[in-house]
C-alpha positions in Angstrom: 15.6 -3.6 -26.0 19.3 -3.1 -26.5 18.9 -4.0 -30.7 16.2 -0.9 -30.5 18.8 1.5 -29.0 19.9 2.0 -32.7 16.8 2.9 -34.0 15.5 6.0 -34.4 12.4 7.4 -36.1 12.1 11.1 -37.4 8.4 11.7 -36.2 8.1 15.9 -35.6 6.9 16.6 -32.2 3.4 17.3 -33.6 3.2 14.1 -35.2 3.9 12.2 -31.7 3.7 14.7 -28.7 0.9 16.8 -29.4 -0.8 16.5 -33.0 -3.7 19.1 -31.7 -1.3 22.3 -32.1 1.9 23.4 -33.4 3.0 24.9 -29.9 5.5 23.1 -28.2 4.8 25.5 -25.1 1.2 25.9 -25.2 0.8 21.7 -25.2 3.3 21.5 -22.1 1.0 24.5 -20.4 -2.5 22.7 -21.6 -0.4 19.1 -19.6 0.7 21.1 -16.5 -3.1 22.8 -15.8 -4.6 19.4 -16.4 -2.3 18.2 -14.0 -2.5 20.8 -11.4 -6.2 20.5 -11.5 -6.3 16.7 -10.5 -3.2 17.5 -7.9 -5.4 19.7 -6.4 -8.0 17.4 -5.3 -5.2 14.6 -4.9 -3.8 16.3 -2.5 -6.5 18.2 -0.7 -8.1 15.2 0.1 -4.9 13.7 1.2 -3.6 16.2 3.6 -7.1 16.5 4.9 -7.6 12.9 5.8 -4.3 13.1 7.4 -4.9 16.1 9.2 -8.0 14.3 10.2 -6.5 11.1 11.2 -4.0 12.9 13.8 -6.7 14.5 15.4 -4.9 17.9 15.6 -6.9 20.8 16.6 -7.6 23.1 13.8 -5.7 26.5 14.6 -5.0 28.6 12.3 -1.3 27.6 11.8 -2.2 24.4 11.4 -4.6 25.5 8.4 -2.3 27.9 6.7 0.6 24.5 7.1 -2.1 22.5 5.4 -3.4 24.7 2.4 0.8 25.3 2.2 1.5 21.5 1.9 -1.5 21.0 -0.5 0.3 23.7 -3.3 3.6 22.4 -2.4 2.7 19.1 -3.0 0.2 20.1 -6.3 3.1 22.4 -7.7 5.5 19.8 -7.3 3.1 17.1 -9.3 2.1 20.0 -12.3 5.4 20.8 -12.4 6.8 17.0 -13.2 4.2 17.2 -15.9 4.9 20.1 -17.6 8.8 19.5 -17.8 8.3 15.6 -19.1 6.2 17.4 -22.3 8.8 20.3 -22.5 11.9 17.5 -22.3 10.5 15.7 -24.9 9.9 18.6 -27.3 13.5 19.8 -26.3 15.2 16.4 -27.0 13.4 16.1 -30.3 14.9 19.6 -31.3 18.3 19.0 -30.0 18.9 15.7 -31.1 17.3 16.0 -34.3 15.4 12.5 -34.2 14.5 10.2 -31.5 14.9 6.6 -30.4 13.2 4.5 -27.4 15.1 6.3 -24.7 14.6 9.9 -25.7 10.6 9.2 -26.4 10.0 9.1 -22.5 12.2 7.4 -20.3 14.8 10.3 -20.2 12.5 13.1 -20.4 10.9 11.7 -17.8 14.0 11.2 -15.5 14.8 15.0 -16.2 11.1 16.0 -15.3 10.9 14.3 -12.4 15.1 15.1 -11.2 14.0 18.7 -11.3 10.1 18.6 -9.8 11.3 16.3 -6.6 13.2 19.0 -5.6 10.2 21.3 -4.8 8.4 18.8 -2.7 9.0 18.3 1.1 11.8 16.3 2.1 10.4 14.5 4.4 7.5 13.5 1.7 10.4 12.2 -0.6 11.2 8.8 0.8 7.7 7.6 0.8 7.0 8.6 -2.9 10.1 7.3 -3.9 8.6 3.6 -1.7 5.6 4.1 -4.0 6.6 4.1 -6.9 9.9 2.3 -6.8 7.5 -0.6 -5.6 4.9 0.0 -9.0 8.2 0.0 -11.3 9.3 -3.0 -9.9 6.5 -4.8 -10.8 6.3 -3.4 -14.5 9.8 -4.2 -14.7 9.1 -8.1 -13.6 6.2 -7.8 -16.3 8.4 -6.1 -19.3 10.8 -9.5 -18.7 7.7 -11.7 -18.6 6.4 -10.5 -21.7 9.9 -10.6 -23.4 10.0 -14.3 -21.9 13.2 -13.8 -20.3 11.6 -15.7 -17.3 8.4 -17.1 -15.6 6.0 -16.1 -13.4 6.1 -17.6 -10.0 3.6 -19.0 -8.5 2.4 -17.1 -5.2 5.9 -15.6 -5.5 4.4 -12.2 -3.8 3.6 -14.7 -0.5 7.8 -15.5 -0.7 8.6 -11.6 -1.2 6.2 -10.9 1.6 7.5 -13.5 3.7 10.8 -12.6 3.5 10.2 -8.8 3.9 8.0 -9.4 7.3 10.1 -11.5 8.9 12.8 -9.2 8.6 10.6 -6.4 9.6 9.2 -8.4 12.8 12.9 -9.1 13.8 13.6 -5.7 13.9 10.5 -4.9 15.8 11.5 -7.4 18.1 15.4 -6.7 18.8 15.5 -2.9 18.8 14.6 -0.2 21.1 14.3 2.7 18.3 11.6 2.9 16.0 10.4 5.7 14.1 9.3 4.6 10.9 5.8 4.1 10.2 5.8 0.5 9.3 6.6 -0.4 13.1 3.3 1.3 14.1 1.8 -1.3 11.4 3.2 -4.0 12.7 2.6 -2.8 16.6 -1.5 -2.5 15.5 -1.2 -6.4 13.9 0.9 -8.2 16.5 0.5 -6.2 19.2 2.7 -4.1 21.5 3.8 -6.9 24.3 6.2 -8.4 21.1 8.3 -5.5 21.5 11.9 -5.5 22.9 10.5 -2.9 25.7 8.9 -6.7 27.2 11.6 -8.7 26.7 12.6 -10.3 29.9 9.8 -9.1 31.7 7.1 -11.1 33.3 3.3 -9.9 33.6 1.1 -11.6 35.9 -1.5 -13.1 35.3 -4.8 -10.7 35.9 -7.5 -13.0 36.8 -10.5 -11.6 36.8 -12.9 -12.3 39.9 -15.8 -15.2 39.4 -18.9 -15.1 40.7 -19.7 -17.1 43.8 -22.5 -18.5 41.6 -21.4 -21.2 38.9 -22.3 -20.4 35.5 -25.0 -23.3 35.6 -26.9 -21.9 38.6 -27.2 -18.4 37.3 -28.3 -20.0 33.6 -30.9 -22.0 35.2 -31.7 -18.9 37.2 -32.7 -16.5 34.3 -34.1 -19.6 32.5 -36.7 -20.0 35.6 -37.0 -15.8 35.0 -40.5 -15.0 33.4 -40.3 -11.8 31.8 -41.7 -9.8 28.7 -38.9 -8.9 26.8 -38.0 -12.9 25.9 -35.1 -11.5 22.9 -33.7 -8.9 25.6 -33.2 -12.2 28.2 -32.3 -14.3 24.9 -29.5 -11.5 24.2 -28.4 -11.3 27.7 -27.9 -14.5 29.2 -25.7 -15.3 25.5 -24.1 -12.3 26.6 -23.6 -13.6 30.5 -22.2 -17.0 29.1 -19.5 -15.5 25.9 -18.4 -13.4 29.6 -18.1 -16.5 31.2 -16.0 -18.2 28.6 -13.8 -15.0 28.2 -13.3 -15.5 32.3 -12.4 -19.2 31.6 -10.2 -18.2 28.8 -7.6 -15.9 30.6 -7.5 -17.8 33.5 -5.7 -20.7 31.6 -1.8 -21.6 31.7 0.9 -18.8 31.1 4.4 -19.4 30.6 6.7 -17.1 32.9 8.6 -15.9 29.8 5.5 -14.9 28.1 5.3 -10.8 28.3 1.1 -11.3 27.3 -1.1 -10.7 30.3 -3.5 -13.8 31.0 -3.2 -16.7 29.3 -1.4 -17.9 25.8 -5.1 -19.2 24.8 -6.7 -16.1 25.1 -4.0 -14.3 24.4 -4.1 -16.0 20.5 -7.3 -16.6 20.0 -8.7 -12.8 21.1 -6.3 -11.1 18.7 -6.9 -13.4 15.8 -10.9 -12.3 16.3 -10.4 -8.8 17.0 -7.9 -8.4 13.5 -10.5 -10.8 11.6 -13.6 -8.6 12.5 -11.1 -5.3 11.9 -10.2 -6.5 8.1 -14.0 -7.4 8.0 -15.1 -3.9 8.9 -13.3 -2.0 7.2 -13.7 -3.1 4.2 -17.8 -3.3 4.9 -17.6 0.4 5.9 -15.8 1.5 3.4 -18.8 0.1 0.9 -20.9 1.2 2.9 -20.0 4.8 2.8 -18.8 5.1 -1.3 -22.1 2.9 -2.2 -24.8 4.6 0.0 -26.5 5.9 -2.1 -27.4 2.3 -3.8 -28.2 0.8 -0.6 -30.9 3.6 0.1 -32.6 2.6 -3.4 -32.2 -0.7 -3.6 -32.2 -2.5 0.0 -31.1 -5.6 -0.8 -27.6 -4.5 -1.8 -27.3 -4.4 2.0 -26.8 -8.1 1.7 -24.6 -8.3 -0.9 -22.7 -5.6 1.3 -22.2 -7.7 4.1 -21.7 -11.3 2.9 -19.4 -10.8 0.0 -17.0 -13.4 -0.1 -14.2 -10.6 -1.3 -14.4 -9.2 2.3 -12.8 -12.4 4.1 -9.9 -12.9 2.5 -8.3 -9.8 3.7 -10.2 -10.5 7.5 -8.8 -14.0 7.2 -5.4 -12.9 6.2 -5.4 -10.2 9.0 -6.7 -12.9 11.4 -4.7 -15.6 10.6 -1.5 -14.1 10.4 -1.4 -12.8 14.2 -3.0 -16.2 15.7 -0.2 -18.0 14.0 2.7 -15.9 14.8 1.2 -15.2 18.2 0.9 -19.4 18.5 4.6 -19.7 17.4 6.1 -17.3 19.6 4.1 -18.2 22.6 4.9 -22.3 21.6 9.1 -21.5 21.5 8.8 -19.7 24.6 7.3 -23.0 26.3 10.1 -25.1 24.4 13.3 -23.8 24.7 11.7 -21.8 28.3 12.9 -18.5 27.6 12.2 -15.7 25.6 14.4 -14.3 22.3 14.0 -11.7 19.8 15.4 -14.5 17.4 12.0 -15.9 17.6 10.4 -13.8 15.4 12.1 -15.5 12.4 10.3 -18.6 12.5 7.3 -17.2 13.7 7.0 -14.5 11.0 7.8 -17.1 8.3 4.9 -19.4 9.5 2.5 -16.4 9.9 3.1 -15.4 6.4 1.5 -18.4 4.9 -1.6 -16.2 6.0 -1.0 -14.3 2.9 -2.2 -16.7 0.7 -5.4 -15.3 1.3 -5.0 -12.5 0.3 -2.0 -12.2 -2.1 -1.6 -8.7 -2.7 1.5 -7.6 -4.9 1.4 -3.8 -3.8 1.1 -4.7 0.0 4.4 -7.4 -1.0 6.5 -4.8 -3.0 6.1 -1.9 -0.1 7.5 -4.4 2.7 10.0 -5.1 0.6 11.6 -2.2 -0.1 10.5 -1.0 3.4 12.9 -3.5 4.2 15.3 -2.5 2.2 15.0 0.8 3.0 15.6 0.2 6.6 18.7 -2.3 6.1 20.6 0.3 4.2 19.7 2.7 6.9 20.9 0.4 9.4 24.2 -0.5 7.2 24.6 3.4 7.0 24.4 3.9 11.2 26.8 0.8 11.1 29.2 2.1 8.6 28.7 -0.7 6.6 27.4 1.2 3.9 28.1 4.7 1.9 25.9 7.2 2.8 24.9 8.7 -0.2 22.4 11.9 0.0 20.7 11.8 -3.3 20.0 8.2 -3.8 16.1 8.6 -2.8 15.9 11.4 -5.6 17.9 9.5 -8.3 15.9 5.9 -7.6 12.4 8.3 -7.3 13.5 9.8 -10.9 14.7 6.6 -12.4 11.2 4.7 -11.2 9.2 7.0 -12.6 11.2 7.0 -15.8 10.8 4.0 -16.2 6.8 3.8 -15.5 6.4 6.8 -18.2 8.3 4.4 -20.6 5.9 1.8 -19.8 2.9 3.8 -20.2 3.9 5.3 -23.6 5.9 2.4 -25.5 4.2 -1.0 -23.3 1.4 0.1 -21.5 0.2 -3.4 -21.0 2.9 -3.8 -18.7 1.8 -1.4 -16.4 -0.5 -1.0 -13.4 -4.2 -0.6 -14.4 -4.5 1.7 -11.5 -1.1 3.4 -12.4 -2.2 4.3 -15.8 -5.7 5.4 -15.0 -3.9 8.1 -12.6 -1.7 9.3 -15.3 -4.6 9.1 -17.3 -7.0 11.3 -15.2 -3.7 13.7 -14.2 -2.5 14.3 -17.7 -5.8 15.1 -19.1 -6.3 12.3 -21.6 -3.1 13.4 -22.6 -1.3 10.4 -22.1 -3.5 8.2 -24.2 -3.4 10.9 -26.9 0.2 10.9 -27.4 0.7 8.7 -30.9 1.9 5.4 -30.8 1.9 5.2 -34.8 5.5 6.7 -35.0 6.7 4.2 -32.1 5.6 0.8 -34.4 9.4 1.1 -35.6 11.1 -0.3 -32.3 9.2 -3.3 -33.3 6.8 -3.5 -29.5 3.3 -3.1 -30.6 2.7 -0.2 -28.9 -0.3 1.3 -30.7 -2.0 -2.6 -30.2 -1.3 -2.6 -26.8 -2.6 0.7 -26.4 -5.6 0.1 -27.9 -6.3 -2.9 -25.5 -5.3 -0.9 -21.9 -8.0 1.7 -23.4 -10.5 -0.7 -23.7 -9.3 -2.8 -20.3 -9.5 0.2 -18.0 -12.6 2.3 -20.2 -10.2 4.8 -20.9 -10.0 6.4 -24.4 -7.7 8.1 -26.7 -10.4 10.3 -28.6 -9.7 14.0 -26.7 -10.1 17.3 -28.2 -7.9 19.9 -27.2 -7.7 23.6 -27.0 -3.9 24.0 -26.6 
């Protein structure tokens, strides 16, 4: 990289930017409308999930906020596109000539310095998450591909490791939590981990037998003659997984456990009830985008709901609260007392649940979640500086550096990152030449060619402006 600084290649901005028209301006208008059309149904579909999802009653404030936040949101998205074609155009005319930094990664920066501004505030942080965690990954592939170190194995399972831990002794040692990511982990391990239970002691709720033992009453229906055989069938395996739920909580508790009932059913219940969540969500989901297979061809059902894809993120779920559940109830018994401290060990053992389902996107946002919230917490502490535009310079600077990716190594980027630049731009971003960028020596036409063919994307467009 640094040897290429000193290169520079004389390419006009037709020849690179836009070889469809002369017009510097009318191919940064044709990249903005592309751009605001997909950020359109982007984000109409976003804020209307969301509005969805908090179940607010639809007044007519609350539509004219939404249908607000959607152009907001869609103008700030256009606007980032139409200033990175403008910046390069502008460079190229200023400069005379231009060299790996001024063919993307600075215009770029610039766009996205000036279109981060018109979006929400409050919607800054989390983009600048997002895709601070998709260029850190392209950044760990540019040095892999340069060979300036090796991949590691399951090194996302480490990353996540470390990031949950931290998170979960957070979770566990303090009272204030208004970040998003708690309410994460609060659905995964449960509320009675938080510090609000420390200390506390919850008895244990016992739930009233029958007189009648379990045996007597089996025997009972089993001596029942009646018509509907499957309804008795169905019932009495219904009385008996009730009577082994009874037997279950009424097991041993330690005093400092904060769980009602026992540890047993305490770990075992919520490592079933997250499995069969991460199972049915992910069946639902194919249910609902693939519906219209299933209704032609009936035996997709199956292939639906035994796909071996589905349990690894059920078994991940699963797994990791029974095992941090099991360690935290296990060190209560040991040292007989309860700490927030325990959440270290127990959130390092959980985490080799992840190997399951090793997922770098789900690794890279807990990790600079984690971040995020240490130099917040350094900040409250004084520890740190507190400095105001940091979230806008690292969002710019991220996104600089994925538009550098996409144009001069796109095979170091995000199949799913380039196919949204790919749908948001147009085409456009596939149909910017890489000819004129084979001086800095990267094979970028190449590796274009095979990200086309990889993601069945294509740089054959016709434009009108």
């Amino acid at each position: 990289m640094p040897a290429n600084l000193s290169k520079f290649i004389n390419a006009s901005c037709k020849e690179y930017t836009h070889w469809w028209t002369n017009s510097c301006i009318s191919a940064s208008m044709g990249l903005g409308l592309d751009c605001l059309q997909e950020s359109l149904k982007i984000y109409s579909t976003m804020y209307i999930v969301t509005l969805l999802m908090k179940r607010k009653k639809p007044t007519k404030n609350v539509i004219v906020q939404t249908m607000l936040g959607i152009l907001q949101s869609s103008a700030f998205l256009s606007c980032s596109a139409l200033n990175y074609s403008l910046n390069i155009c502008a460079l190229r005319r200023l400069l005379g000539s231009m060299n790996i930094i001024t063919v993307s990664f600075l215009p770029s920066f610039l766009s996205s310095l000036a279109a981060i501004l018109i979006e929400k505030p409050s919607r800054r942080t989390l983009l600048c998450l997002y895709v601070s965690n998709i260029a850190t990954e392209t950044l760990f592939n540019m040095g892999v591909w340069r060979g300036y170190y090796r991949s590691i194995p399951y090194g996302q399972v480490y990353i996540f490791a470390l990031s949950m831990t931290m998170l979960l002794y957070f979770y566990r040692s303090r009272h204030a939590r208004q970040d998003s990511i708690y309410k994460l982990i609060r659905f995964i391990i449960g509320p009675y981990e938080q510090i609000e239970y420390f200390g506390k002691r919850t008895e244990n709720f016992r739930m009233i037998s029958s007189t009648q033992p379990l045996e007597s009453r089996t025997s009972n229906l089993l001596e029942r003659k009646s018509k509907h055989h499957i309804f008795n069938i169905i019932w009495k395996s219904f009385e008996v997984y009730k009577q082994i739920i009874k037997n279950l909580k009424n097991k041993s508790k330690h005093s400092s456990c904060p769980h009602p009932y026992s540890c047993a059913h305490y770990v075992l219940m919520s490592g079933v009830k997250l499995f069969s969540y991460g199972y049915g969500i992910q069946v639902a989901i194919q249910l609902i985008f693939q519906n219209r297979r299933i209704f032609t061809q009936s035996k997709n059902i199956k292939k639906i709901l035994f796909k071996r894809e589905y349990l690894k993120l059920a078994a991940f779920l699963g797994g990791f609260t029974t095992l941090y559940k099991f360690t935290s109830c296990s060190l209560r018994r040991i040292y007989n007392k309860d700490s927030p401290k325990f959440a270290i060990p127990a959130g390092l053992i959980a985490s080799t649940a992840f190997i399951a389902f090793p997922n770098n996107t789900l690794a890279l946002y807990l990790m600079w979640k984690m971040l995020h919230l240490l130099w917040i917490d350094g900040v409250e502490k004084k520890i740190l500086p507190d400095i105001k535009w940091f979230v806008i310079f690292l969002y710019s600077f991220s996104t600089a550096v994925l538009f550098h990716a996409a144009i001069i190594e796109p095979q170091n980027l995000r199949s799913s990152y380039w196919k949204f630049l790919y749908n948001a731009s147009g085409g456009r971003i596939a149909a910017i030449s890489r000819l004129p960028l084979e001086s800095f020596g990267l094979n970028s036409y190449k590796s274009l060619q095979e990200v086309l063919a990889r993601t069945n994307t294509t740089d054959k467009h016709i434009y009108s402006f």
